[in-house]
SEMIBA-254997 format. One line per field, with one value per atom (N, C-alpha, C, O): residue number from 0; residue in one letter; x, y, z. Coordinates in Angstrom, 1 decimal. Example, Ala and Ser with C-alpha at 12.3 -4.5 7.8 and 13.67 -1.06 7.14 Angstrom:
2
pos	[0 0 0 0 1 1 1 1]
code	[A A A A S S S S]
px	[13.2 12.3 13.2 14.2 12.8 13.7 12.9 13.4]
py	[-5.7 -4.5 -3.3 -3.3 -2.2 -1.1 0.0 1.1]
pz	[7.8 7.8 7.8 8.5 7.1 7.1 7.9 8.0]
This chain:
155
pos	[0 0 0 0 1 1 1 1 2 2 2 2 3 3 3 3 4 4 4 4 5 5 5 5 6 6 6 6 7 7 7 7 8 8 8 8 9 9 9 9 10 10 10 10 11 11 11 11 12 12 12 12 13 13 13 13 14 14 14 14 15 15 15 15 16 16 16 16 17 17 17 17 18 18 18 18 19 19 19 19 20 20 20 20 21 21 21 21 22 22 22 22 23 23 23 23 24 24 24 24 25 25 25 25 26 26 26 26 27 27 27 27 28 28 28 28 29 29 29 29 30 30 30 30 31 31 31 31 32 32 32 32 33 33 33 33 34 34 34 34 35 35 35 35 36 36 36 36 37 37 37 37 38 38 38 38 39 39 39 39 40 40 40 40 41 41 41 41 42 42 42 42 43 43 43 43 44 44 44 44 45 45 45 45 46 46 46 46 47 47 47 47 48 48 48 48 49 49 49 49 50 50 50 50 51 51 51 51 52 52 52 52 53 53 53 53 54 54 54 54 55 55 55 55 56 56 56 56 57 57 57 57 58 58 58 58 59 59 59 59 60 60 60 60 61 61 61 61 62 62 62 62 63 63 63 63 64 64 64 64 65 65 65 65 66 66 66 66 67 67 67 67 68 68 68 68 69 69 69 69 70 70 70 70 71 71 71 71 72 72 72 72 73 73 73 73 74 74 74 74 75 75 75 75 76 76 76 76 77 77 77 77 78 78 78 78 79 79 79 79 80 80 80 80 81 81 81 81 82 82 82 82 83 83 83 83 84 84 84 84 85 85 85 85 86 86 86 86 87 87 87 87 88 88 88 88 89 89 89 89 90 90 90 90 91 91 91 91 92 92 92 92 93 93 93 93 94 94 94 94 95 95 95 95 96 96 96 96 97 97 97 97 98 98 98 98 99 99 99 99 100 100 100 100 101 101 101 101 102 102 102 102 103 103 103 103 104 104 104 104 105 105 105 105 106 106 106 106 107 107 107 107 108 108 108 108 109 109 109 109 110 110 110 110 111 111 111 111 112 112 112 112 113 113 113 113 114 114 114 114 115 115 115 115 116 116 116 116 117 117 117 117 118 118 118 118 119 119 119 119 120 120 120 120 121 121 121 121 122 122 122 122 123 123 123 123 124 124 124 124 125 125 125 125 126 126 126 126 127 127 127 127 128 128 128 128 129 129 129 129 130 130 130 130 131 131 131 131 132 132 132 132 133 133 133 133 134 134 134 134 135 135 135 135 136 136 136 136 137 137 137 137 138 138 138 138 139 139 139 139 140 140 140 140 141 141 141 141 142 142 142 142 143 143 143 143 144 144 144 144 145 145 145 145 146 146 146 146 147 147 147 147 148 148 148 148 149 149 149 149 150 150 150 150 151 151 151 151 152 152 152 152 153 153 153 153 154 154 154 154]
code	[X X X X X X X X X X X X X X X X X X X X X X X X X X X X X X X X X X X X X X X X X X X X X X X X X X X X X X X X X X X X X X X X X X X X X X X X X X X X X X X X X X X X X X X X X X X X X X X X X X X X X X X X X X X X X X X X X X X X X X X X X X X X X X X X X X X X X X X X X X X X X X X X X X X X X X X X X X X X X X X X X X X X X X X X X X X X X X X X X X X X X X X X X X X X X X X X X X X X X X X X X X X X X X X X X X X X X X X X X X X X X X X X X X X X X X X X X X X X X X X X X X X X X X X X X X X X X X X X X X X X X X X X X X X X X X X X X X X X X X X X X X X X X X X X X X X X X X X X X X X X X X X X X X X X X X X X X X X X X X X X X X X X X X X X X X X X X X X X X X X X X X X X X X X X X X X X X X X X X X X X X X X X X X X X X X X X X X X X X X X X X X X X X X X X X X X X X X X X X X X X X X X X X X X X X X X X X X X X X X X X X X X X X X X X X X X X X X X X X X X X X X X X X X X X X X X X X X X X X X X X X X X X X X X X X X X X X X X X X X X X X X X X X X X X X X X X X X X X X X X X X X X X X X X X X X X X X X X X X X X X X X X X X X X X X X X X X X X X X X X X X X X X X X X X X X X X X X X X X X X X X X X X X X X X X X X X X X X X X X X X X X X X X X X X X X X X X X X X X X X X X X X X X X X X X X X X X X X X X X X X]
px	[-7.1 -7.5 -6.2 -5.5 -5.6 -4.5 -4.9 -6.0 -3.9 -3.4 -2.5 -1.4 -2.8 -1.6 -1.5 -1.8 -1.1 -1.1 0.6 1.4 0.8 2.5 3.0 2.5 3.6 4.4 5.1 5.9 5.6 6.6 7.1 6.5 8.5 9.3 10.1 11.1 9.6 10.5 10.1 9.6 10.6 10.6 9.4 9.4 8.7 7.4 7.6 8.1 7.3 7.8 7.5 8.1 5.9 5.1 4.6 4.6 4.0 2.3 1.5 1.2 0.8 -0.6 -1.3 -1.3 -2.0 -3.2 -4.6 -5.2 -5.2 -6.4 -7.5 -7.6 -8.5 -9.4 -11.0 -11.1 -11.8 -13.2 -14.1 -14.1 -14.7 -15.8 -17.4 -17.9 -18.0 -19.1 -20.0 -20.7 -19.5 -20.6 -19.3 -19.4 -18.6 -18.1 -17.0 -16.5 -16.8 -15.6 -14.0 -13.7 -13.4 -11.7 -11.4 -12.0 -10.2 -9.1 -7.6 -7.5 -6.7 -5.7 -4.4 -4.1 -3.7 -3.0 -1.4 -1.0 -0.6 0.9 2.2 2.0 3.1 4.1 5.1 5.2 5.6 6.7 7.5 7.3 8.5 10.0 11.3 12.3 10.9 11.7 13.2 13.3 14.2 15.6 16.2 15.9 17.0 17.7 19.2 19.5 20.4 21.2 21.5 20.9 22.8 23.0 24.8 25.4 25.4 26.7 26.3 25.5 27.7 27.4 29.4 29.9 29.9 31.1 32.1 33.2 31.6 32.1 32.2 32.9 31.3 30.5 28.9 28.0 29.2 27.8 27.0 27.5 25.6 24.5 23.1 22.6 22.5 21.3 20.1 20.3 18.9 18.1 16.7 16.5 15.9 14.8 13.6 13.6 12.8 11.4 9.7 9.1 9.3 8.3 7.1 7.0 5.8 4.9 3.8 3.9 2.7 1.6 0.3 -0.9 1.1 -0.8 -1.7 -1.8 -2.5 -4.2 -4.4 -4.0 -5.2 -5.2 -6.7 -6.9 -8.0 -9.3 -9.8 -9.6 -10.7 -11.8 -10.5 -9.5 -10.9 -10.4 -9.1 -8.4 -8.4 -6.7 -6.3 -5.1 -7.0 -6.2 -6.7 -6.1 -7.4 -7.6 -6.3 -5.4 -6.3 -5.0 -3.6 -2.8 -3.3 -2.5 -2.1 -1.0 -3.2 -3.3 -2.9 -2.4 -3.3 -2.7 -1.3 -0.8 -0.9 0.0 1.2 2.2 1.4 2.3 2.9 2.2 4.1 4.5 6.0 6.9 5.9 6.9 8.7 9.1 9.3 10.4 10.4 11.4 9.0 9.0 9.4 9.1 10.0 9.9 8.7 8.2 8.6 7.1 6.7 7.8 6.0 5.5 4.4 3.4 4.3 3.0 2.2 2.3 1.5 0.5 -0.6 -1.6 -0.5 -1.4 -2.2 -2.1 -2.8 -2.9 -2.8 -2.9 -2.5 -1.9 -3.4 -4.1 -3.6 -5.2 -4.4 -3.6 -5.2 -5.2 -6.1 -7.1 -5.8 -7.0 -6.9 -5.7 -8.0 -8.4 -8.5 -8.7 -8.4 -8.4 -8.4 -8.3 -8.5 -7.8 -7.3 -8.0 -6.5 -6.0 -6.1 -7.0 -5.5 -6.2 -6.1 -6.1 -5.9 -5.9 -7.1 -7.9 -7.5 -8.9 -8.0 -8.5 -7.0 -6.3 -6.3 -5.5 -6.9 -7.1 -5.7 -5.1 -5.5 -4.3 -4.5 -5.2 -3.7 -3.7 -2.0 -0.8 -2.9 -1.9 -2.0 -2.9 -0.7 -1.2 -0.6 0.2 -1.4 -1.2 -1.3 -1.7 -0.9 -1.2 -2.3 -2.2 -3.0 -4.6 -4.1 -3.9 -3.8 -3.2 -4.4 -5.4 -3.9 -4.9 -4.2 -5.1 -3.4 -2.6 -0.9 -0.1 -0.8 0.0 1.0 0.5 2.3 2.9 4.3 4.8 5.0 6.6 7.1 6.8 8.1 9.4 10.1 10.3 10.5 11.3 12.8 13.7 12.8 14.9 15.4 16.3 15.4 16.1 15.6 16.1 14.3 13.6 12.9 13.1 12.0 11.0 10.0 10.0 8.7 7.3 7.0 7.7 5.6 4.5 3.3 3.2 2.4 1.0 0.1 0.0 -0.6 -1.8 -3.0 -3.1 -4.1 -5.2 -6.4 -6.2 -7.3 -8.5 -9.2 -9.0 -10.1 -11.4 -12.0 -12.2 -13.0 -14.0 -15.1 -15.1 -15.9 -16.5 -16.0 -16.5 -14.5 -14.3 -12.7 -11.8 -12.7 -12.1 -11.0 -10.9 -10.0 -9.2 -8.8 -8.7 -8.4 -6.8 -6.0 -6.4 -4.6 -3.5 -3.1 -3.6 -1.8 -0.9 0.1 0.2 1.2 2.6 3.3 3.3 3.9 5.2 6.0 5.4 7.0 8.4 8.9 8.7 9.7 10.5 10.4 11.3 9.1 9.2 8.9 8.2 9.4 8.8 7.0 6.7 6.3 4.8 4.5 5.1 2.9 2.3 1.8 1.0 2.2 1.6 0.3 0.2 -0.7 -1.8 -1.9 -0.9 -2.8 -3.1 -4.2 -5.2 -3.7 -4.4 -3.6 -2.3 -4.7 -3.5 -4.7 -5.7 -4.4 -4.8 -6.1 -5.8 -7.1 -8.5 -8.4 -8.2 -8.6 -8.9 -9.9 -9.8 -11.2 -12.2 -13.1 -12.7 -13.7 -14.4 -16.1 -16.7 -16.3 -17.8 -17.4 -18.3 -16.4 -16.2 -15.8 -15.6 -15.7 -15.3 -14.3 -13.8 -13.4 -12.3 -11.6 -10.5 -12.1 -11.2 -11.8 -13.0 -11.3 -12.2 -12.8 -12.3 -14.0 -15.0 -13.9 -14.0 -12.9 -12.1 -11.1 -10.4 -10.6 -9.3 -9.2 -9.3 -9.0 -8.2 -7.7 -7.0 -8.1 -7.5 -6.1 -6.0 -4.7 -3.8 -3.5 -2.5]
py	[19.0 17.6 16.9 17.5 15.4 14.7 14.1 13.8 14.1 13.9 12.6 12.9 11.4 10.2 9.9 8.8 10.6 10.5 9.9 10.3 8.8 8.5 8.0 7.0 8.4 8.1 7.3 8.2 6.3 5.3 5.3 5.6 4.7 4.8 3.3 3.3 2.1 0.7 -0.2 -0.1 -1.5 -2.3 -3.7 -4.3 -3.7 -4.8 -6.5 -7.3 -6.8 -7.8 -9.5 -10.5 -8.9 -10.3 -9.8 -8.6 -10.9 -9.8 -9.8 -10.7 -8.6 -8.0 -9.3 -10.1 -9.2 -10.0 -9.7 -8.8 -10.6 -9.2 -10.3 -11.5 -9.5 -10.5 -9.3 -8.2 -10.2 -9.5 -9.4 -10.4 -8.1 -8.4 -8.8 -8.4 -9.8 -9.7 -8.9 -9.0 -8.1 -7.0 -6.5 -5.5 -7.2 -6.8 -5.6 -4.8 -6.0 -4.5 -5.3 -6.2 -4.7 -5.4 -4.8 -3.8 -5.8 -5.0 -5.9 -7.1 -4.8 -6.1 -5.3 -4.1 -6.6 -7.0 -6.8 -7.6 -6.3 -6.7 -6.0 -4.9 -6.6 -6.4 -5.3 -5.3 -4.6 -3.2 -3.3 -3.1 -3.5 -3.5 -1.9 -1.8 -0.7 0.0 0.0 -0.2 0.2 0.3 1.5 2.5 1.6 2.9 2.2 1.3 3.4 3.3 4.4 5.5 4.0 5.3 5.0 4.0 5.8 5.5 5.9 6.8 4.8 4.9 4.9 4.3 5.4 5.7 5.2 4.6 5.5 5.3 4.1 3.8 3.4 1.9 2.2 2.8 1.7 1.4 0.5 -0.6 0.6 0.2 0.3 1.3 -1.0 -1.4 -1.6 -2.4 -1.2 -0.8 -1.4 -0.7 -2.5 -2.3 -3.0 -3.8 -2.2 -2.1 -2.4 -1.8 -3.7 -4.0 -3.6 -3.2 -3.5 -3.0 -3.4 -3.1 -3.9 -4.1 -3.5 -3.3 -3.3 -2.3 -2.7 -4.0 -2.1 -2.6 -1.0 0.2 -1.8 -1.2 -1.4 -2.5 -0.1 -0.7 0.2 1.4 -1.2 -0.5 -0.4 -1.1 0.5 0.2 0.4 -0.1 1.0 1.7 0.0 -0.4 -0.8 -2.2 -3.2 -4.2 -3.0 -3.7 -3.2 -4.0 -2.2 -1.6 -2.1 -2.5 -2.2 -2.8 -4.2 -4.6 -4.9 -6.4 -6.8 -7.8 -5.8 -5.7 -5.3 -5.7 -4.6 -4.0 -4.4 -4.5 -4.6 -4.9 -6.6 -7.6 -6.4 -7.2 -7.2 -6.3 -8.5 -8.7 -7.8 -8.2 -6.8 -6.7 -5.0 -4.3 -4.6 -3.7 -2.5 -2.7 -1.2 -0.1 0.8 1.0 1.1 2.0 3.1 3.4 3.8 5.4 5.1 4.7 5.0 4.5 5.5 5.5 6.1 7.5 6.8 6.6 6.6 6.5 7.0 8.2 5.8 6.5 5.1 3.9 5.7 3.9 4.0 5.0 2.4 2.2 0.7 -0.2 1.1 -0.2 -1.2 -0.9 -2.6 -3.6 -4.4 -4.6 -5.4 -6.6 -7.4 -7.1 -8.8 -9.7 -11.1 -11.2 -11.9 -13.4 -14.4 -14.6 -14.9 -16.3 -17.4 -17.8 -18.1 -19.4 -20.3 -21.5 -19.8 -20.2 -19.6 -20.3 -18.2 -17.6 -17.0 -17.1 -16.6 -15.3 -13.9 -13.9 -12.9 -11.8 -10.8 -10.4 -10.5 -9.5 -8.4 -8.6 -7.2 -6.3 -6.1 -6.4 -5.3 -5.3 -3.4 -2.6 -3.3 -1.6 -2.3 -3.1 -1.6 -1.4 0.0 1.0 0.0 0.9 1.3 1.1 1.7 1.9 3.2 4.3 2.7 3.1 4.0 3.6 5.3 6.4 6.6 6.8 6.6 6.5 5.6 5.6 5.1 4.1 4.5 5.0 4.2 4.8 4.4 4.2 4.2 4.1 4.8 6.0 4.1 4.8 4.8 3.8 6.5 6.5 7.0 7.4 6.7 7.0 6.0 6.6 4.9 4.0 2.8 1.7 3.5 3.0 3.8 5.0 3.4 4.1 3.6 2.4 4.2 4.1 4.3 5.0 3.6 3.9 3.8 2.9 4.8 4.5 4.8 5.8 3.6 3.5 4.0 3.6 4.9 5.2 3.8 3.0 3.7 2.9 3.6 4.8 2.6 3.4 3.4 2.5 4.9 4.8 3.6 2.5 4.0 2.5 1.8 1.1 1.0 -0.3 -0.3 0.5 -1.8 -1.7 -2.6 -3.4 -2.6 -3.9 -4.2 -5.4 -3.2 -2.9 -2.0 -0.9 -2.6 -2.2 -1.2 -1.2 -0.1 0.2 -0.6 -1.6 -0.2 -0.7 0.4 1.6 -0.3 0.7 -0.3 -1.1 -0.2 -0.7 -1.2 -2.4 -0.4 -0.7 -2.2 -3.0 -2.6 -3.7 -4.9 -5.8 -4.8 -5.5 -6.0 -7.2 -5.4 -5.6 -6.5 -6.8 -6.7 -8.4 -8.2 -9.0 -6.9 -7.1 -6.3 -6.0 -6.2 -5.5 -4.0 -3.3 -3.7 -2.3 -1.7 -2.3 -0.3 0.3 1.0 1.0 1.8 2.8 3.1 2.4 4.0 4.5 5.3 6.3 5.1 6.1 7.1 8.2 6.9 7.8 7.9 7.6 8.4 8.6 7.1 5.9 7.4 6.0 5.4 4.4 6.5 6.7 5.9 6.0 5.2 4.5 5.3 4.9 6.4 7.7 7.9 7.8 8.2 8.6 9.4 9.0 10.4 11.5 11.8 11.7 12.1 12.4 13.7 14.6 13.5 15.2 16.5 17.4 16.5 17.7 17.8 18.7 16.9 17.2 17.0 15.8 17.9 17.9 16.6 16.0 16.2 15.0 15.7 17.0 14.7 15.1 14.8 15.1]
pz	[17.4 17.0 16.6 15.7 17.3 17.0 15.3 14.9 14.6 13.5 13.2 12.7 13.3 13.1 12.0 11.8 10.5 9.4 9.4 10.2 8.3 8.5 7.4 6.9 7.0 5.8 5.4 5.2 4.9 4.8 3.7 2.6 3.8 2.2 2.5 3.3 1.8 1.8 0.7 -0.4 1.6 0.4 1.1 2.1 -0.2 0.2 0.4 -0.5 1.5 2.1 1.9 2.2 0.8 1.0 -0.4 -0.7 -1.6 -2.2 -1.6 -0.9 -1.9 -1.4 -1.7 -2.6 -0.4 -0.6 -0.7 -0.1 -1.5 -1.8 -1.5 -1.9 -0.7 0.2 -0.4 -0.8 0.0 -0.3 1.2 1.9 1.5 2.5 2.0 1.0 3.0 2.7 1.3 0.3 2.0 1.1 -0.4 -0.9 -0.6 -2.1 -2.0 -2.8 -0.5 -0.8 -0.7 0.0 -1.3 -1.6 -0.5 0.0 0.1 0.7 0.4 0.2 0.6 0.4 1.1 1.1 1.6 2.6 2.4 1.5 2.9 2.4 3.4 3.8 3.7 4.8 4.3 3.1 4.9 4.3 5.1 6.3 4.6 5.0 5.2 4.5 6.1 6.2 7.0 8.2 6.1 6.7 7.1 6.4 8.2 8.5 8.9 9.7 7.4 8.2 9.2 9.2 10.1 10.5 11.0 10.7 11.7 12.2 13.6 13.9 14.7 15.9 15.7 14.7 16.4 16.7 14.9 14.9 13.8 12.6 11.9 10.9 12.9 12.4 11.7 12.1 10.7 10.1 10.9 11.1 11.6 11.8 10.9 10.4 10.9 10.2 11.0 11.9 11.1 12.0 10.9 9.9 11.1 9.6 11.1 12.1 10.4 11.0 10.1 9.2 10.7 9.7 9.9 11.1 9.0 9.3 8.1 6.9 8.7 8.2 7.4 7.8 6.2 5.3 5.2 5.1 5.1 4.9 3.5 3.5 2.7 1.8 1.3 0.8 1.4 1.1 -0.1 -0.4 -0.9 -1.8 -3.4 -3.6 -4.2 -5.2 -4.8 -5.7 -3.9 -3.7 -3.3 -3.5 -2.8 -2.3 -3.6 -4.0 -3.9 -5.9 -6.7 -7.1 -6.7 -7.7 -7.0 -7.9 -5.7 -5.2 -5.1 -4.9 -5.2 -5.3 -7.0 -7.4 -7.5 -9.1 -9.5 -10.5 -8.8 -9.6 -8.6 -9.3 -7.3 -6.5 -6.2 -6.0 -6.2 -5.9 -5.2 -5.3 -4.3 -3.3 -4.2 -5.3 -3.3 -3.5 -4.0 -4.2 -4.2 -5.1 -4.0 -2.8 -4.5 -2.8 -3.6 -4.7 -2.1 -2.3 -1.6 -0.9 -1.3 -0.9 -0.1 -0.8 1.2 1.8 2.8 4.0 2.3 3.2 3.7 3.1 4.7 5.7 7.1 7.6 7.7 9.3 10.1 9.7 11.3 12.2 13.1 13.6 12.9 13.3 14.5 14.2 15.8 16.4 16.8 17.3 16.6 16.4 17.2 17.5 17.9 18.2 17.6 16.5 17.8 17.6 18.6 19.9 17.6 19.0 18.2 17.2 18.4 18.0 18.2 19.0 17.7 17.5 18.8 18.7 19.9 21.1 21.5 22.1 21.2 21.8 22.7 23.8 22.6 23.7 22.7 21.7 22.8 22.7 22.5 23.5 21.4 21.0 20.0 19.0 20.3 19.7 18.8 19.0 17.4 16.3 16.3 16.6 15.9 15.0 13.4 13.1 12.8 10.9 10.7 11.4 9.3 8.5 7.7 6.5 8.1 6.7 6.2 6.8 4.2 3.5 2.6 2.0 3.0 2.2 0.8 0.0 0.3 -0.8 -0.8 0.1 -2.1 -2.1 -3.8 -4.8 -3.7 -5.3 -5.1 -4.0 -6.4 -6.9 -6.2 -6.2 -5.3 -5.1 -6.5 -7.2 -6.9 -8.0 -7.7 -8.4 -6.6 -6.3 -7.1 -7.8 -7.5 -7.9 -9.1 -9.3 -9.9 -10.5 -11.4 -11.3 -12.2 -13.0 -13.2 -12.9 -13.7 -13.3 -14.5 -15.2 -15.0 -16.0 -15.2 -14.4 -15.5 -14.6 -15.8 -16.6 -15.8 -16.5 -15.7 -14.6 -16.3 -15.2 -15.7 -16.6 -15.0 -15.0 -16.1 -16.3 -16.8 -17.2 -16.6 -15.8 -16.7 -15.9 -15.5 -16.0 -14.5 -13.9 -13.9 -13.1 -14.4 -14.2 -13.2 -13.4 -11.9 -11.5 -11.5 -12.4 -10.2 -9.8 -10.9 -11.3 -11.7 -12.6 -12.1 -11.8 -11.9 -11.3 -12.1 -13.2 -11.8 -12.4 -12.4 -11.7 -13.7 -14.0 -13.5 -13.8 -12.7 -12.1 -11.2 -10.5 -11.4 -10.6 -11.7 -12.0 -12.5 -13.5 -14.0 -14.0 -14.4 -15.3 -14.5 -14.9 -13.3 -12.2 -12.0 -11.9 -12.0 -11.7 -13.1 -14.2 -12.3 -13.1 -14.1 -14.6 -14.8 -16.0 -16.8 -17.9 -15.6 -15.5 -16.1 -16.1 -16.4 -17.0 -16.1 -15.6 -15.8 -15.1 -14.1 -13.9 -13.2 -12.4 -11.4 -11.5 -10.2 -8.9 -9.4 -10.0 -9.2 -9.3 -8.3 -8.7 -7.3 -6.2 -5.6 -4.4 -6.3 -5.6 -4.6 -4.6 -4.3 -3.7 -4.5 -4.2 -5.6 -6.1 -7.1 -8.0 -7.5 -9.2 -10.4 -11.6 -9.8 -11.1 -10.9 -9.8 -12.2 -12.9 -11.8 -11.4 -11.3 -10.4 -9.2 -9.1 -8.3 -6.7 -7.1 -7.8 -6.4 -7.0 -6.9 -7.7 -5.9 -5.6 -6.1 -5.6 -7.3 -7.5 -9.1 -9.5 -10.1 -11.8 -11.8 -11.0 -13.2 -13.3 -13.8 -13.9 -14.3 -14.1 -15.9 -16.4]
């Protein structure tokens, strides 16, 4: 069975944008900025590659809360390919990121993570050194509204 799980480590390009479906479910939206250097004959080269998250349900609430543009970050996901059309009605495809977990880069920073109370949502964590909006709150996990995913100790 193929596996496209992928990992990303950069810096956020835009804030999340945090949008509702029909039916009450968050998702929210935001651009990632990964750089590579590298050397080619003892010249420094810069190589940065952008890419689109999708972040659903309370993990894109907590991100719409707690993230903002500039911040670097930890992005676990899977690459999903989509349809659409534009505003011409010509038909195009995108790949994104749908973000199974999302967190501080701490190479160059530090973090406080506040958890949620139970049942309640779309409170963010604080983390990016001082940076983020303020909000209280941190990453739940599960998708049932409870404190911890059925399989895993809280920490």
């Amino acid at each position: 069975m193929a596996d496209n799980s992928v990992t990303l480590v950069g810096n956020i390009t835009r804030d999340p944008e945090l949008r509702f479906t029909t039916g009450g479910r968050g998702v929210a939206s935001f651009g990632l900025a990964v750089n590579r250097r590298y050397q080619v004959n003892g010249e420094w080269q810069d190589q940065t590659s952008y890419f689109n998250i999708v972040a659903w349900g309370q993990l894109g609430e907590n991100a719409a809360s707690s993230l903002t543009k500039g911040m670097r970050v930890v992005v676990s996901g899977r690459l999903e390919q989509r349809e659409y059309q534009n505003r011409e009605g010509e038909k195009r495809t995108t790949i994104e990121i749908n973000a199974d977990e999302i967190g501080p880069s701490l190479r160059w920073a530090t973090a406080s993570v506040e958890r949620n109370p139970r049942g309640e949502g779309g409170q963010g964590g604080n983390f990016g050194g001082g940076n983020s909006r303020g909000n209280t709150g941190g990453n739940t996990g599960g998708g049932d509204g409870g404190y911890f995913p059925s399989d895993e100790e809280p920490f």
